[in-house]
N, C-alpha and C positions, 0 to 999 in steps of 0.2 A: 458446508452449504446446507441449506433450508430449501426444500420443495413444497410446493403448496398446493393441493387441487381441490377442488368444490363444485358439487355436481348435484342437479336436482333429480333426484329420485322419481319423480311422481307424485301425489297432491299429497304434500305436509311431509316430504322426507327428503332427506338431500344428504349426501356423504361429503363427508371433508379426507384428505388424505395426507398428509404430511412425511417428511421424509429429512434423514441424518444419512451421512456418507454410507452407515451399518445397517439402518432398519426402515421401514416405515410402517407405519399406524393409521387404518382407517377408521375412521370418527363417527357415528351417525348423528344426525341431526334432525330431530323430531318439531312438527308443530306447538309441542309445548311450550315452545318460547320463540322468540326471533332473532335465532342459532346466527343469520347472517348478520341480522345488524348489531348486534350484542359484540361479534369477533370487530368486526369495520370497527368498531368506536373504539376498540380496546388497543387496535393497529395502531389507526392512526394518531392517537393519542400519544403514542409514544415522541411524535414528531415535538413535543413540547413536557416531558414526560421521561424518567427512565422505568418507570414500573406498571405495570396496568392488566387486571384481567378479567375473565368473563367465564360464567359457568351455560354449559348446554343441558337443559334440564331432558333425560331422557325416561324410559320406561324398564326396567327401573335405573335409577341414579343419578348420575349428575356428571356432565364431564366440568373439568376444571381445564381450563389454559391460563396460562402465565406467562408473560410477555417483560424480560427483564433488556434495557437497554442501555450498551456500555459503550458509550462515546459510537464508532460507525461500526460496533458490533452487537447482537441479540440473540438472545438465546430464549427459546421457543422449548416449554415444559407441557406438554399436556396427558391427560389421565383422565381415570374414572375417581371421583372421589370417595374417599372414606370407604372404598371396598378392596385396596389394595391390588386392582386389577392391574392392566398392560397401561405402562407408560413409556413416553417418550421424551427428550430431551434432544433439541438440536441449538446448534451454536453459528451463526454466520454474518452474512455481511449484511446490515440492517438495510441497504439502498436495494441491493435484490430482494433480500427476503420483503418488501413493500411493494416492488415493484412487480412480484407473484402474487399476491395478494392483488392489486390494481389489476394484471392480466385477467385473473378470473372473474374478477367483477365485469369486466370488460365481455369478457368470454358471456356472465349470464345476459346481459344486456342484451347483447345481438342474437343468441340462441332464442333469449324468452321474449326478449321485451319489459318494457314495467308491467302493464297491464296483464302477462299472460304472469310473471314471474307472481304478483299478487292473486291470480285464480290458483292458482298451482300450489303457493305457499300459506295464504293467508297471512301475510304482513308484506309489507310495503318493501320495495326495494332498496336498500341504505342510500337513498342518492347523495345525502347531506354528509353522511360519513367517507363516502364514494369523491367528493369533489374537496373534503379536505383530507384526504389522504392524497390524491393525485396535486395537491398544493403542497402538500408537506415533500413531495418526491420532488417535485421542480427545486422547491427551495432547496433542498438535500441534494442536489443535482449541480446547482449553483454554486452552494457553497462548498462541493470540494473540487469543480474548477477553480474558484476565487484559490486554494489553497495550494493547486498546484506549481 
């Protein structure tokens, strides 16, 4: 199983937190880039997609995620690149691990709002990334009742 948390720091910082049955790895996510909508797009891309990922550019480095998608299972890689730091690898059921990812987006929305979450970050809330991942989880939802 895959845990997923995301939390705003205060103006231009937010942590990610991730978690395998063994470990977990917290993330930082700097202003340098748009750490949330960069991950949303790479999620839910998977819903059409088995490969997709996104780098957090930090001070110094870069984190790398890597989001590989194997039929209703995915497996969730992330790291510091190129400096051979702490990484992580988890393995689970791709309708939860979306459906964590959807909670915390859900989770910033009523904590921040769009307007405060954009004073606080400086980039825009993922709404468009936000509203086809929560499409991609209906469909994904559907189609393993149609199977059962």
């Amino acid at each position: 199983m895959i845990l997923f948390t995301y939390r705003l720091n205060g103006a231009g910082w937010a942590v990610a937190t991730i978690a395998n049955e063994r470990s977990a790895m917290s993330v930082p996510a700097s202003y340098l880039c748009d750490a949330l909508g960069a991950f949303v797009d790479a999620v839910q891309s998977l819903f059409n997609g088995n490969f997709a990922e996104c780098l957090w550019e930090e001070e110094p480095g870069i984190v790398r995620w890597e989001f590989r998608r194997e039929g209703s299972r995915v497996i969730v890689k992330v790291g510091w690149d190129q400096t051979g730091g702490e990484q992580l690898v988890g393995e689970g059921d791709w309708l939860h691990f979306s459906e964590e990812v959807d909670r915390e987006l859900d989770g910033l929305l009523i904590a921040w709002g769009e307007e405060k979450y954009f004073e606080e970050w400086e980039y825009r809330f993922p709404k468009e990334g936000h509203y086809k991942l929560k499409q991609g989880i209906k469909q994904e939802r559907d189609r393993r009742k149609a199977v059962r």
